[in-house]
C-alpha positions in Angstrom: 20.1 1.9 10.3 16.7 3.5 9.7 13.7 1.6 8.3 11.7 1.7 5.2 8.1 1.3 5.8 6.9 0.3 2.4 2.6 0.3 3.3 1.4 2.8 5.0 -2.1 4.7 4.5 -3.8 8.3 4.9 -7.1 8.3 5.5 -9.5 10.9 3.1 -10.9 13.9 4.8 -13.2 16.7 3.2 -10.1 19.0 2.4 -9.5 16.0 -0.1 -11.6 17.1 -2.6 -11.1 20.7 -2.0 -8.6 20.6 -5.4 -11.0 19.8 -8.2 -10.5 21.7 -11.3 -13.6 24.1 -11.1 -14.7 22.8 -14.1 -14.9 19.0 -12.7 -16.6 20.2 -9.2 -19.7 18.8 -9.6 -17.9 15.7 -9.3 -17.0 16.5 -5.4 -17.6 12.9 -3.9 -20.7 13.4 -1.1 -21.0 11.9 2.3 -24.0 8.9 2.7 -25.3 8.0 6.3 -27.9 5.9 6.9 -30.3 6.3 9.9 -32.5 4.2 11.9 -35.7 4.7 13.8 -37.6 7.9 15.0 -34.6 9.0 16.8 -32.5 9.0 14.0 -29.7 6.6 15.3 -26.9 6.5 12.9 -26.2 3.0 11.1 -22.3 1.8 10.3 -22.0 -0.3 7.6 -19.8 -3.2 8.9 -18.6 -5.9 6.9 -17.7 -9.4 7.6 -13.7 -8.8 8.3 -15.2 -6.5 10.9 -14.7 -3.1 9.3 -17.1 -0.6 10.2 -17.5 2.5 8.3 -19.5 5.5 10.2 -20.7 6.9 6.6 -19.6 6.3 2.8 -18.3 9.1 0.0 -20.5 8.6 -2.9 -17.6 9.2 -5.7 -19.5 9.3 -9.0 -21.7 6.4 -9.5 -19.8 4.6 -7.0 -18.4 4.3 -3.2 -16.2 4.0 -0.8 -16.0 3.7 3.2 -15.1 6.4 5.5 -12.8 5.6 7.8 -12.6 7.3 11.3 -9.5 9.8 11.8 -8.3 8.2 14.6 -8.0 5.1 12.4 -10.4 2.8 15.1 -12.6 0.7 12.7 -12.7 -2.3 15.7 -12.6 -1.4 19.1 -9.0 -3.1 19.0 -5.9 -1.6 17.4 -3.9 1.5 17.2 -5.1 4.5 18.1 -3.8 7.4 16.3 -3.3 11.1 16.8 -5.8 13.2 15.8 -4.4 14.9 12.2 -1.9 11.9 11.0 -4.1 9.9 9.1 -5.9 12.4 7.1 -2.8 14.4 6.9 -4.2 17.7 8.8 -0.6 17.9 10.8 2.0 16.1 8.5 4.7 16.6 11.2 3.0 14.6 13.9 3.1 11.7 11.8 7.1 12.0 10.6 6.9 12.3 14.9 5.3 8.8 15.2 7.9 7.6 12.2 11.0 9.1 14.7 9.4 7.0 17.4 9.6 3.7 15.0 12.6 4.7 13.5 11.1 5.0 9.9 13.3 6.6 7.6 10.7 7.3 4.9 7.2 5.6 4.5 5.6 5.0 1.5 1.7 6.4 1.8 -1.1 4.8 0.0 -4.7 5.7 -0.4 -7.6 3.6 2.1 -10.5 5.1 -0.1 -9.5 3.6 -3.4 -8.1 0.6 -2.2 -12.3 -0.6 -3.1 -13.6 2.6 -4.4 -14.3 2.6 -8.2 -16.3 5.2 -10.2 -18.0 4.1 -13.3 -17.9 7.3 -15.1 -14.5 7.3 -16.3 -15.0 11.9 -16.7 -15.8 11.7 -12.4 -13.1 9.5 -11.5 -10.4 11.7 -13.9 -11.6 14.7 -11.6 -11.6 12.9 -8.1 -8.1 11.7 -8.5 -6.7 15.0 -10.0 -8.0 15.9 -6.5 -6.5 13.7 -4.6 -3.1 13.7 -6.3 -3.0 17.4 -5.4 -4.3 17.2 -1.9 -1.2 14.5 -1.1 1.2 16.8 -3.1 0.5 19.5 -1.0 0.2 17.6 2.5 4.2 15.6 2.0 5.4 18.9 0.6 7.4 19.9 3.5 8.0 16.2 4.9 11.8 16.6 4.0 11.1 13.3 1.8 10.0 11.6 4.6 6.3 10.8 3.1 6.4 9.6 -0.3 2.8 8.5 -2.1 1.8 6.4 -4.5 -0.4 8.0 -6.9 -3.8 6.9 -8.1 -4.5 7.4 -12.0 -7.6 7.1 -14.2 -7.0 4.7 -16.2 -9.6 4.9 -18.3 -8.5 7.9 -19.8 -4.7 7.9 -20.7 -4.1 11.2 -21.5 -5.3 12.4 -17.8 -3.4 9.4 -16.7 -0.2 10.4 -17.7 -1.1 13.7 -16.7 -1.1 12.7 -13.3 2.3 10.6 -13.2 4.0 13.5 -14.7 2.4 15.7 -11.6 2.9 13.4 -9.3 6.6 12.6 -9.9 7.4 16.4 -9.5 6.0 16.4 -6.0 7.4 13.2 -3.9 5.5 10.5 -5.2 7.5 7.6 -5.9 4.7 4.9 -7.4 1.6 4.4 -8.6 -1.0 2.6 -7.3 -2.6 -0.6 -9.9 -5.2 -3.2 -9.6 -4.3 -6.9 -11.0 -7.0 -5.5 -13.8 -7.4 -1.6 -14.6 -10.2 -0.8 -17.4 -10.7 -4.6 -18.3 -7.2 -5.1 -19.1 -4.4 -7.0 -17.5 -1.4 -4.8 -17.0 0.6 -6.4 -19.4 -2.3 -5.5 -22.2 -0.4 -2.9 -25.0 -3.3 -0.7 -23.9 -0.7 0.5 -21.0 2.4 0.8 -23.1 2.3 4.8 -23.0 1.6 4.9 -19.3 4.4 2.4 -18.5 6.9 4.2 -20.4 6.0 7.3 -18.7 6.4 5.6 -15.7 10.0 4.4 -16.4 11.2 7.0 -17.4 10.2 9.2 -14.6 11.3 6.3 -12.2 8.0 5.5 -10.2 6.9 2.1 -9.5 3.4 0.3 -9.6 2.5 -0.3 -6.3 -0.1 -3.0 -5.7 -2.3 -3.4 -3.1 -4.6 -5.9 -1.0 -8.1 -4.8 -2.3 -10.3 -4.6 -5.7 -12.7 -1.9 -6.3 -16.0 -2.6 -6.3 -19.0 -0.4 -7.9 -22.9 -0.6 -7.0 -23.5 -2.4 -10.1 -22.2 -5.7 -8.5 -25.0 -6.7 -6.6 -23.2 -9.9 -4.5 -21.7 -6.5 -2.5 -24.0 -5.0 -1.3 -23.4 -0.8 -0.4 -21.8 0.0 2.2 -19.9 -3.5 2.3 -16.8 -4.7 0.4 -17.2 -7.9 2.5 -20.8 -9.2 2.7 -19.2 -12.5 3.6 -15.3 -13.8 4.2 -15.8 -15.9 1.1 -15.5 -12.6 -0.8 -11.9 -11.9 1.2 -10.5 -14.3 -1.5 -10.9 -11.5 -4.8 -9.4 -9.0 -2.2 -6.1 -10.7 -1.9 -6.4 -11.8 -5.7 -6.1 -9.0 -7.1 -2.1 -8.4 -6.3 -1.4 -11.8 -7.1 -2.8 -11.1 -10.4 0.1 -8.5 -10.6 2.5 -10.5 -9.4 1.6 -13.4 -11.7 1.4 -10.6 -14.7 4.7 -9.5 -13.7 6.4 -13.1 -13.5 4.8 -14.7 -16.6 4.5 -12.2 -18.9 7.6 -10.2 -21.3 6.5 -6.8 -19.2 10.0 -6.9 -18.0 11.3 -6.9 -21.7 9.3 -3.7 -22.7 9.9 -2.1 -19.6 13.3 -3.1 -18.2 13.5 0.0 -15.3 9.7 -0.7 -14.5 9.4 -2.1 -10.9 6.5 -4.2 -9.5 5.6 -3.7 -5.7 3.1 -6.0 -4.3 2.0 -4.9 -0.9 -0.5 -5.8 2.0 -0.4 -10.0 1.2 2.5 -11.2 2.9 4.5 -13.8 1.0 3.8 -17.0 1.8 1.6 -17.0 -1.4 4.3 -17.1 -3.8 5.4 -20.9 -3.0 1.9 -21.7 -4.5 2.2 -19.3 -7.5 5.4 -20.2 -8.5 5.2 -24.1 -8.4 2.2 -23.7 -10.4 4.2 -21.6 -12.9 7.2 -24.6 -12.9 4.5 -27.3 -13.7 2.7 -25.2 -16.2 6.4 -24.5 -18.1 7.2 -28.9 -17.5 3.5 -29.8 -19.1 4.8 -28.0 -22.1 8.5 -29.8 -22.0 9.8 -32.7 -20.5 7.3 -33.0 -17.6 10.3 -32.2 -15.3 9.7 -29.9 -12.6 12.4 -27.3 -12.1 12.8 -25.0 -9.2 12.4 -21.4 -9.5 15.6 -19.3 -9.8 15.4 -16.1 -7.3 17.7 -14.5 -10.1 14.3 -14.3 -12.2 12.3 -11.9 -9.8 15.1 -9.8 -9.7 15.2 -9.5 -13.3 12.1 -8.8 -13.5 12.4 -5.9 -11.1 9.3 -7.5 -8.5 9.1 -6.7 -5.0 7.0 -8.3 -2.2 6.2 -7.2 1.5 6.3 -9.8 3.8 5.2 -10.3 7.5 7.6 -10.7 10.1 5.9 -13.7 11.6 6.4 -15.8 8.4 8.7 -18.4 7.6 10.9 -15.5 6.4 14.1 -18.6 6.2 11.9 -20.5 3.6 10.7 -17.4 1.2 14.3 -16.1 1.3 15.3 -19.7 0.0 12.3 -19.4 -2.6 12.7 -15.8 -3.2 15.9 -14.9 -2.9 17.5 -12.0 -0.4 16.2 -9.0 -2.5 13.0 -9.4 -3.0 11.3 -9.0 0.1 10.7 -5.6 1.9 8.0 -5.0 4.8 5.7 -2.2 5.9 3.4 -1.7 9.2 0.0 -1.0 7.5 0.5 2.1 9.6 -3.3 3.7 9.5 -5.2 0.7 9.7 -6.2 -1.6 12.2 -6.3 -5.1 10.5 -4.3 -8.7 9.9 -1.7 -7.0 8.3 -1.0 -4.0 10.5 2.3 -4.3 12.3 3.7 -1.0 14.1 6.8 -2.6 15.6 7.6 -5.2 12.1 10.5 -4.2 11.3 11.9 -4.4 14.6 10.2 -7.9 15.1 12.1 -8.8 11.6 15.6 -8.2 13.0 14.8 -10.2 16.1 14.4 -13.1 14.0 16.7 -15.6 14.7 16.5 -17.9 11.7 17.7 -15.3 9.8 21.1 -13.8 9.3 20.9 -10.1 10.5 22.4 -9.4 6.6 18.7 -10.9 5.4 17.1 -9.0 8.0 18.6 -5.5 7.0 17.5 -5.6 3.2 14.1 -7.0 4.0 13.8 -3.5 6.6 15.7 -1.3 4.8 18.3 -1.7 1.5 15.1 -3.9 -0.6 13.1 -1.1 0.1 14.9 1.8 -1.1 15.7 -0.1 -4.0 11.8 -0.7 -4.5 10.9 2.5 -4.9 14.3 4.4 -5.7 15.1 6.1 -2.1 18.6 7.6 -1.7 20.4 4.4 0.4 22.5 8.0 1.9 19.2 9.2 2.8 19.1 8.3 6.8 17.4 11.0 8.6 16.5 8.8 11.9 20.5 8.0 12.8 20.4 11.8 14.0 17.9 10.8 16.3 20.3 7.8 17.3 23.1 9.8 17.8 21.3 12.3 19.8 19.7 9.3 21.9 23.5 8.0 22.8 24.5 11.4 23.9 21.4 11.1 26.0 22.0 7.6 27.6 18.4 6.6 25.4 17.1 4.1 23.8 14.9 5.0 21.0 12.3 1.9 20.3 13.8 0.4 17.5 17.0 -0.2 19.5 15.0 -2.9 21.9 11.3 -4.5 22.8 8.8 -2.5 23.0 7.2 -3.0 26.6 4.6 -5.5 26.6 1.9 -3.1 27.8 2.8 -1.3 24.1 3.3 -4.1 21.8 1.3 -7.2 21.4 2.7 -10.2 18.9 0.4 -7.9 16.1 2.9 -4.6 17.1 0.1 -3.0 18.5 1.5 0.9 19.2 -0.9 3.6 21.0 1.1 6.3 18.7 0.7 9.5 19.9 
């Protein structure tokens, strides 16, 4: 059995927006470093979670952070090979997915996780650069590396441009905010996008993280969290697709549409969905009924968990296909987890059956990945022959792996 790694991140590099349209290249995003004092000291921008950003691209009228390529933002974490973040050496990163016994990882972007630009022309042109820039990196992954494209919205025709691009070069979602161009995702505003979708079989993909633009003044540049009070509209905006997703006839209009929420664990849900049962009794026979896991799979959601949850409980909420996990590969924050999926089959409370579809059959089904497709049992086989272990066969040693999977990969 090999894994599916369901959130994972690249982090941008200059060759990112190397493949604007000539036409669009005045909208190439620019780098912005602040100094300090007569010796020009440079300034990171670090906000309250502890994130610290050397310099920012200014992308249109907005931002984002830069993250280091080594993926250290603390002075805790993983440390990562030079060239497998920003996807400068593709094959040392399917290397470190060999070492975790990843079958395929789903790649998402860090930049606009909170990046936003205003002018709907400059962000049509910085995401037909991106799109083509991951396109090109995966391309010879073997289907190890799939990506979740990013979309501008606010333009539909370029929008649907981009699925149809990025569906004919290994991406298997696309990445969505709880709101996208002031509208909830269930708004007939993205009926054409959504059936595009569908039909070319990529999921929405929500993550942890709302853009933010200079015109909000309570963040201040440079800072997506001036304090943790703010961390609140971070995590909200996924549930907001979930909650879309769950309340809404989305399902009906789009029956092969699936909903991935990543990067919040899943503990959430027990809130979400009690409030849904007493919103439906207020309206009935004040009865409170409990929610049928047969419902989320009907309506095609999916929800990454952590593997230090109370994974018995969700699956009792939640059902047993539902839940997939990923390691937040790439950054170095609550929610990364290097060694999750082995710490999920160690779980004792849990049936290994559970344990398998939350590491691997829930996630294939997520986002569409041939179940035959098992590149990483080669590698067991070759191990045996050996007299190996490879790490996903037993604990990592403790001088690797902390209780967060802390991995020096590489």
């Amino acid at each position: 059995m090999g894994f599916i790694d369901v959130d994972s991140h690249i982090v941008e590099c200059d060759e990112t927006w190397d493949y604007l349209d000539p036409a669009e290249s005045h909208h190439r995003p620019i780098k912005l470093a602040v100094t300090k004092g007569e010796d020009k000291n440079p300034v990171k921008f670090v906000s309250a979670v502890g994130t610290a950003y050397p310099a920012l691209y200014g992308i249109g009228d907005g931002w984002g952070g830069i993250f280091p390529a080594d993926g250290l933002i603390r002075q805790n974490g993983n440390r990562y090979d030079n060239g497998t973040l920003n996807l400068r050496d593709p094959a040392r990163r399917i290397a470190d997915l060999d070492f975790l016994g990843i079958d395929v990882q789903m790649l998402q972007s860090t930049l606009f996780i909170g990046a936003q630009a205003q002018n709907p022309m400059a962000e049509a042109a910085i995401k037909r650069s991106w799109n083509r820039w991951m396109a090109e990196r995966v391309a010879d992954s073997g289907g190890r590396l799939v990506w979740a494209a990013e979309v501008p919205t606010r333009v539909m025709e370029r929008a649907i441009q981009e699925v149809e691009f990025a569906a004919a070069h290994g991406a298997k979602g696309v990445h969505l905010s709880g709101v996208e161009n002031h509208c909830y995702l269930d708004d007939p505003y993205f009926t054409p996008l959504f059936a595009r979708m569908q039909d070319l079989d990529l999921s929405v993909v929500a993550h942890v993280g709302r853009p933010v633009t200079q015109s909000q003044v309570i963040f201040p540049i440079g800072s997506q969290f001036p304090s943790m009070a703010s961390f609140v509209e971070h995590v909200g905006s996924p549930w907001t697709v979930f909650w879309t997703a769950w309340v809404t006839d989305l399902n009906v209009r789009f029956p092969r549409l699936r909903i991935c929420i990543n990067e919040t664990g899943a503990t959430w849900t027990h809130s979400l969905l009690h409030h849904w049962q007493r919103i439906l009794a207020s309206m009935g026979d004040f009865k409170v009924q409990k929610t049928d896991p047969a419902q989320l799979e009907e309506k095609n959601i999916f929800i990454a968990s952590w593997a230090d949850e109370d994974i018995a409980s969700l699956t009792a909420l939640l059902g047993e296909n539902v839940m997939t996990i990923g390691t937040d590969y790439g950054h170095n924050d609550h929610a990364s987890q290097l060694t999750g999926h082995t710490a999920m089959l160690d779980r004792t409370d849990i049936t290994h059956e559970v344990a398998t579809k939350i590491v691997d059959t829930n996630g294939r089904r997520a986002f569409g990945i041939d179940p035959n497709f098992r590149p990483t049992d080669a590698l067991r086989a070759e191990a045996l022959k050996r007299g190996d272990e490879l790490p996903y066969t037993h604990a990592l040693d403790s001088d690797l792996a902390s209780e967060f999977g802390i991995v020096r990969v590489g």
